[in-house]
C-alpha positions in Angstrom: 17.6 -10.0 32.8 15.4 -9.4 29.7 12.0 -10.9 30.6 10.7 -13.4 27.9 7.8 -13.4 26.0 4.1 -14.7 26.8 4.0 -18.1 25.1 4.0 -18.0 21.7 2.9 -14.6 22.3 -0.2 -15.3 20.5 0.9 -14.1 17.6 0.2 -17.0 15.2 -3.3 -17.5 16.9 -4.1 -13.7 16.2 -2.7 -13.4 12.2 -4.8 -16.5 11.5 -7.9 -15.3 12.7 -8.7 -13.4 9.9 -7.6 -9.7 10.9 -5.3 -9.2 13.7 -6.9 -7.4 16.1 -10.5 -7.1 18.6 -12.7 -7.4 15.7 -14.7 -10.3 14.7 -13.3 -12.1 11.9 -14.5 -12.2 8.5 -17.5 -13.6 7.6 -17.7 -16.6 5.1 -17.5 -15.1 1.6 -20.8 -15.5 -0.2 -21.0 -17.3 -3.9 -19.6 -15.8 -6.9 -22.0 -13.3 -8.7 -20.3 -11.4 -11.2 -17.6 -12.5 -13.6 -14.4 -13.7 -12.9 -13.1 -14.7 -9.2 -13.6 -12.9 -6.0 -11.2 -11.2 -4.5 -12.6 -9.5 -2.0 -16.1 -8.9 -0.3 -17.6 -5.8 1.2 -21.1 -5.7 2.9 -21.2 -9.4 2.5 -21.1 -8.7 -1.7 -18.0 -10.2 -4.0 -16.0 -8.3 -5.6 -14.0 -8.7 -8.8 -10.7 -7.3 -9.3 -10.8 -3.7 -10.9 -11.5 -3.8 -14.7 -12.5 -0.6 -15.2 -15.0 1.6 -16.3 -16.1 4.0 -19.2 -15.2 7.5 -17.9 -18.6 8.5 -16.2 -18.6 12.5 -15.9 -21.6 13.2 -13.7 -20.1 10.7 -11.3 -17.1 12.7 -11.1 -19.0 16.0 -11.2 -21.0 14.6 -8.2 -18.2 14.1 -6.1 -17.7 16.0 -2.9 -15.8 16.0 0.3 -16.9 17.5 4.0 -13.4 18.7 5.0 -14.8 19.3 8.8 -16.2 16.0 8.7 -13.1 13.9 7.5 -11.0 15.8 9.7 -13.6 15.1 13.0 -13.8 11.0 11.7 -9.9 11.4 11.7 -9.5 13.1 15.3 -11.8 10.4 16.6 -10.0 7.5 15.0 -6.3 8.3 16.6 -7.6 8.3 19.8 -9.7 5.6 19.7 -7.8 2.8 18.1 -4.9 0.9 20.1 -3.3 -2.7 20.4 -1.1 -4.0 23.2 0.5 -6.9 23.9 0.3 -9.9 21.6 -2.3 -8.2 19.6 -0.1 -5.1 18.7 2.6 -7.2 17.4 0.6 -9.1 15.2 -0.7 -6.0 13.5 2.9 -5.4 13.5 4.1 -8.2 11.6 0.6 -7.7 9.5 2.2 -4.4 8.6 5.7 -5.7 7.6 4.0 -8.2 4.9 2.5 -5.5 3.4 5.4 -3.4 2.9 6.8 -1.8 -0.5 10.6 -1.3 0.8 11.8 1.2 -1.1 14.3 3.5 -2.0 14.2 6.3 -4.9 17.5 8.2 -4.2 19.2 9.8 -6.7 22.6 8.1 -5.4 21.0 4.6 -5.3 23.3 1.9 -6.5 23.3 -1.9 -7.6 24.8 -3.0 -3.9 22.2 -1.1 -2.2 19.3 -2.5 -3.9 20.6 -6.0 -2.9 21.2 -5.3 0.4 17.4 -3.8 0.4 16.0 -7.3 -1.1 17.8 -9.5 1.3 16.2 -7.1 3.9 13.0 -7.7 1.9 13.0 -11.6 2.0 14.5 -11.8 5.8 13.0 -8.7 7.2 13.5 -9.8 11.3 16.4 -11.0 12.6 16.6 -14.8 13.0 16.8 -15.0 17.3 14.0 -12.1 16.7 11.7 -14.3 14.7 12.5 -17.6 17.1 11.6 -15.3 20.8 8.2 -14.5 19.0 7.9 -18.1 18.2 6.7 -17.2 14.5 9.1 -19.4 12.3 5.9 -21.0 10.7 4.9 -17.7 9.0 8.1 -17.1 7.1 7.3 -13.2 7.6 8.4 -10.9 4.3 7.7 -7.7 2.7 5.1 -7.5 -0.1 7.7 -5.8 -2.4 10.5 -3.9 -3.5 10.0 -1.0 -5.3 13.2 0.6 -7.1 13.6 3.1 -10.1 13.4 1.4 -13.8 17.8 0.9 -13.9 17.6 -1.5 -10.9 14.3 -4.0 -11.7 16.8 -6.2 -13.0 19.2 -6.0 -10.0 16.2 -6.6 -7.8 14.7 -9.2 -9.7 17.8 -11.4 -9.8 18.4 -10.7 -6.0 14.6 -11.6 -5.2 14.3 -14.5 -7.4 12.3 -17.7 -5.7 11.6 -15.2 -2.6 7.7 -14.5 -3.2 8.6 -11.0 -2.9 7.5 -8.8 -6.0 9.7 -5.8 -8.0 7.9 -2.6 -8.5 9.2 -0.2 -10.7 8.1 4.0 -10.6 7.5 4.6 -14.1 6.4 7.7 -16.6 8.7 10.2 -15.3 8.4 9.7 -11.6 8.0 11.7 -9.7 7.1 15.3 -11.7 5.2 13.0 -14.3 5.9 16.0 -16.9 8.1 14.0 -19.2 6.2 13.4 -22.9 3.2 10.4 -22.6 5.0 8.5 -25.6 8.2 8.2 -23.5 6.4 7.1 -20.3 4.5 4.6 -22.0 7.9 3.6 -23.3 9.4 3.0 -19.7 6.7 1.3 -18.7 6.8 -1.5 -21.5 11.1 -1.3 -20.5 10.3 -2.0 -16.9 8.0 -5.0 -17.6 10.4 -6.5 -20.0 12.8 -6.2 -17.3 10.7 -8.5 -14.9 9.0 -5.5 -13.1 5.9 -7.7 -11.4 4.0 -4.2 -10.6 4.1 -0.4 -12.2 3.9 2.6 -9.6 2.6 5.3 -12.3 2.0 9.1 -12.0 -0.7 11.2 -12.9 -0.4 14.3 -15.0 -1.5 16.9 -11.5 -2.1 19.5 -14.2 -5.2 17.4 -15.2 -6.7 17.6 -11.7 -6.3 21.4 -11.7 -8.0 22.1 -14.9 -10.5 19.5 -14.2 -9.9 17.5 -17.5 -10.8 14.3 -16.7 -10.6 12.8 -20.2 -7.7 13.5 -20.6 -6.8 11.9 -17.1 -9.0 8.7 -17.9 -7.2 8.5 -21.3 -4.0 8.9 -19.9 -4.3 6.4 -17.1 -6.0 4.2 -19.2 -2.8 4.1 -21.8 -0.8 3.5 -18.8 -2.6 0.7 -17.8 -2.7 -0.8 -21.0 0.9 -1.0 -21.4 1.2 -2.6 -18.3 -0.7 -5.6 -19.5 -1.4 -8.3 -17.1 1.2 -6.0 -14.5 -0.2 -4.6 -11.8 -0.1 -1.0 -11.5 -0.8 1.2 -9.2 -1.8 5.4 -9.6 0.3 7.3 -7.8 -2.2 10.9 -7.5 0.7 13.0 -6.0 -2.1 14.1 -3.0 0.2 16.6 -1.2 0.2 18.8 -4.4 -4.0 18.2 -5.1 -4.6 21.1 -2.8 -7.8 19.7 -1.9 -9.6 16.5 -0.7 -12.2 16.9 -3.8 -9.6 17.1 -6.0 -8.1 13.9 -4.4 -11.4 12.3 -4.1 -12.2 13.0 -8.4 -9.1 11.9 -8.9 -9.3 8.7 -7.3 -12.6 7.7 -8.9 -11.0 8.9 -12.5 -8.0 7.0 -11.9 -10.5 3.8 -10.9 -12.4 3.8 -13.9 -9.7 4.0 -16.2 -8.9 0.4 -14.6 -6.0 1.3 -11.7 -5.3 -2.0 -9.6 -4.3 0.5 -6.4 -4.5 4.2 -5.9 -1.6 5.4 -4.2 -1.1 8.6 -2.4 2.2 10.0 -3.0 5.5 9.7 -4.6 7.1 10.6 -1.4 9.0 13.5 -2.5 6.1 15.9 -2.0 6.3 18.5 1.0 3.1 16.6 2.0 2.8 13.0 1.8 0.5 10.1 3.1 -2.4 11.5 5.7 -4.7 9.9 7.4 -7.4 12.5 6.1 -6.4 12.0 2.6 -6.6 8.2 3.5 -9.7 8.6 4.3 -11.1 10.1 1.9 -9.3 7.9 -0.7 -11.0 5.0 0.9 -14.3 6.0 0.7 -13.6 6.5 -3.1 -12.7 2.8 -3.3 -15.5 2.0 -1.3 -18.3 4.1 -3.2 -16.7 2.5 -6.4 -16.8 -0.7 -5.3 -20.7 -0.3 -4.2 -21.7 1.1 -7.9 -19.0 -1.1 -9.7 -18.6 -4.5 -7.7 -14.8 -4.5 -8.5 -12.0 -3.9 -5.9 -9.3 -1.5 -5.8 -5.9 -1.6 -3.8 -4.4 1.5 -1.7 -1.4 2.6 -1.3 -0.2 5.1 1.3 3.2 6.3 0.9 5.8 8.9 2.2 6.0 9.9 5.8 5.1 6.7 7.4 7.7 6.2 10.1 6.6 4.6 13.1 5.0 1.4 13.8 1.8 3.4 15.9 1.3 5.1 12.5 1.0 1.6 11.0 -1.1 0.3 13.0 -3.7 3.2 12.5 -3.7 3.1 8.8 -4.8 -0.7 9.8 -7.2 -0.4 11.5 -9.0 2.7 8.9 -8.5 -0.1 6.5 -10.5 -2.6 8.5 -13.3 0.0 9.5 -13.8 1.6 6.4 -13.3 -1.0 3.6 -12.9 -4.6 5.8 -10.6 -7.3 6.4 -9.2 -7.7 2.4 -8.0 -4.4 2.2 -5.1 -5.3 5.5 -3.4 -7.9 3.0 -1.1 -7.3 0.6 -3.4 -8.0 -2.0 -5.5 -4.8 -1.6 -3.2 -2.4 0.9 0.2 -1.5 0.7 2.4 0.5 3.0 5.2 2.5 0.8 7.9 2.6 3.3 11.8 3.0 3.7 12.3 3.9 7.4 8.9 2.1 9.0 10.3 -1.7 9.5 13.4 -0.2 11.5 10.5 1.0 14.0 8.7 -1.9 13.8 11.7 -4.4 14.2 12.3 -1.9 17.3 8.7 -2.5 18.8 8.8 -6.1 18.4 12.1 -6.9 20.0 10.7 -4.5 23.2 7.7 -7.3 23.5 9.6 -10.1 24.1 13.3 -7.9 26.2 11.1 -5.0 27.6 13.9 -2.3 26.2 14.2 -0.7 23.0 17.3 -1.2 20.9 19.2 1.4 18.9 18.2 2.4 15.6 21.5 1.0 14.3 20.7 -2.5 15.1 18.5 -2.5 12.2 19.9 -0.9 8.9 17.7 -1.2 6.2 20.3 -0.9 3.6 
């Protein structure tokens, strides 16, 4: 006979102390220093949301990265970090609300993306969400994110959910198609409904260490997106190096990116914990010297609900509790809830189901 669950699990005791997990909640955040409203705090400080910066080139020209020491901070962390029980699945369920459920095939179609945002606005099955005794939380993804022809389709098939429609944008994913025609389909996409802007970077500008022309370019971007969110998408598999990723980042921050996200997902290498890392400390260091917040992104290659839960828990230790909400973190995920949906059912029957019980879309 399956075995039920603990009561309640303790799920909706452990999402709504702060950060799910062993750590100490939040402290109270302090009053408002800066312009405009917090909407974060690290080290106790307020943060705005990113603005942006003039392009500071001895900042950039400062930046380094110990590879032996992010790869020794990274080693530590896997072996380290773990959640069982009622704890694990509400990091679990912390990770599904800060999904981007996405799919960028080239033989997407209008019926898939539907099926994808009813997934998106009832992500667990309904005897699922009733064993784990969490129908109070009304559990569902941050987003959808789609190619430009199908923010419509997604928009009308999301509408009243909550859940937002991100569109990839300026020639995703090479980013080699002319600037005027990018900044084109990014005004297209927000006329569409697009709530938030997944935009790439010109790699080329990284190599040659142009940063003008990467804050000028980014900046556009962003100014075409107007009051949308958008996020930088720095292709990190084809950076070469963590400097390069780390110079990037800040560039891309200054120039006023709401989130810096790894990959498009169609690089050979995608979202790493290493590259996380790094790309955390560059939001951190900025957010030190700046006092605005930045969102991450992580995308591509994130499969398993373990893997979630450690990109987690480098969010809380490096940057703090804000950055494990959908405000501030995002996962950019296809195949990821069909392992988490997998996990969850095991805590409350003891057995795994089979992949197919799940289909994303």
């Amino acid at each position: 006979m399956p075995r039920e669950s603990p009561k309640r699990l303790g799920v909706v005791d452990r999402l709504r102390n702060g950060a799910p997990g062993k750590f100490p909640p939040e402290s109270a955040k302090p009053e408002l220093t800066a312009p405009g409203p917090a909407v974060a705090t690290l080290s106790g400080r307020p943060l705005i949301a990113n603005q942006g910066i003039p392009l500071d080139l001895e900042w950039v020209r400062q930046v380094s990265v110990n590879t032996s020491a992010v790869e020794r901070r990274v080693q530590s962390h896997v072996t380290r970090r773990t959640v069982k029980k009622e704890w694990q699945a509400a990091w679990e369920l912390r990770a599904i609300t800060c999904m981007d459920l996405t799919t960028l095939s080239g033989d997407d179609t209008d019926e898939r993306v539907r099926r994808l945002c009813a997934k998106a606005r009832q992500p667990l099955e309904h005897e699922l969400v009733k064993r784990l005794h969490i129908e109070e939380l009304n559990i569902k993804v941050a987003a959808v994110c789609v190619y430009h022809r199908f923010v419509e389709t997604a928009r009308r098939a999301l509408e009243g959910s909550g859940v937002h429609v991100a569109a990839v944008s300026t020639g995703f994913p090479a980013g080699l198609s002319p600037v005027e025609e990018r900044v084109a389909e990014i005004r297209r996409s927000v006329e569409a409904g697009a709530d938030e802007i997944d935009i790439v970077i010109t790699r080329a500008h990284v190599f040659a260490g142009e940063w003008q022309a990467l804050y000028d370019e980014v900046a556009e971007f962003k100014q075409a997106c107007g009051r949308v969110h958008m996020k930088a998408i720095l292709g990190t598999g084809d950076l070469l190096t963590l400097r390069n990723v780390a110079r990037a980042s800040v560039v891309a921050m200054m120039a006023g990116a709401d989130f810096i996200k790894t990959s498009t997902g169609k690089e050979p290498t995608n979202a790493t914990l290493p590259v996380g890392l790094v790309m955390a400390r560059a939001i951190r260091e900025y957010a030190q010297q700046t006092g605005m917040a930045t969102g991450f992104k992580p995308a591509g290659g994130i499969r398993t609900a373990k893997q979630s839960t450690e990109w987690l828990a480098l969010m809380k230790e490096e940057l703090g509790t804000p950055w494990m909400k959908a405000d501030l973190f995002r996962f950019g995920a296809s195949g990821l809830l069909n392992d988490i949906e997998r996990q969850l059912e095991h805590s409350v029957t003891g057995r795994y189901s089979a992949d197919y019980r799940h289909p994303i879309a």
